[in-house]
N, C-alpha and C positions, 0 to 999 in steps of 0.2 A: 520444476514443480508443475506439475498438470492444474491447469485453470481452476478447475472446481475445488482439489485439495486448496490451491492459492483463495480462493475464495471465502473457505473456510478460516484458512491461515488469519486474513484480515478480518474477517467475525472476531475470534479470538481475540486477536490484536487491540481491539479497539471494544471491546466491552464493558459494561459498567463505569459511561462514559467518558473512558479514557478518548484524548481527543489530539495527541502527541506523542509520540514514538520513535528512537529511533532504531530503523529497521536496515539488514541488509540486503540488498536486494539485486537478482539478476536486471540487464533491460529490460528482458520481457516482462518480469514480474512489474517492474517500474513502468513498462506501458499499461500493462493492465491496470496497477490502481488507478492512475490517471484517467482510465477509461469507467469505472468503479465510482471515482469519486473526483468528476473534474473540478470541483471545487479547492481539491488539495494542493497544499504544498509543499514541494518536495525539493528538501536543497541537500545537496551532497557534501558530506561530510567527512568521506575516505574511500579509500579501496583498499580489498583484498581479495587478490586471485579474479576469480573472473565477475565478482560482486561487489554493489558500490554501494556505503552506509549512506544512508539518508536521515536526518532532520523529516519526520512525516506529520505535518497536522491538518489534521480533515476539519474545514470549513464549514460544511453544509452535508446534507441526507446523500446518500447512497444513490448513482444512478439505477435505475429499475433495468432488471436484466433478462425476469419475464411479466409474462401479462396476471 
């Protein structure tokens, strides 16, 4: 999934303060919210194929990603 769609993806995800999710997610996408929302936490909670479910709950605001 391309950054910006992924970016979307977690808009989505987490609206109308949903604050818990669980998501599946490649690495990269799991580095990326970690980079999104270093406050999060993300505990894994299975695999399948080349993606791993995560337990996700965002802590705190959104890192800022432009000015």
């Amino acid at each position: 999934m391309k950054e910006q769609k992924f970016q979307q993806f977690l808009i989505e995800s987490f609206r109308d303060g949903v604050c818990k999710r669980e998501l599946r997610l490649s690495s990269k996408e799991a580095e990326w919210l970690r980079l999104y929302y270093p406050q999060a936490s993300l505990v894994k909670t299975g695999t399948q194929q080349q993606k791993t479910w995560y337990e996700v709950r965002l802590n705190h605001g959104r890192k800022k990603t432009t000015p």
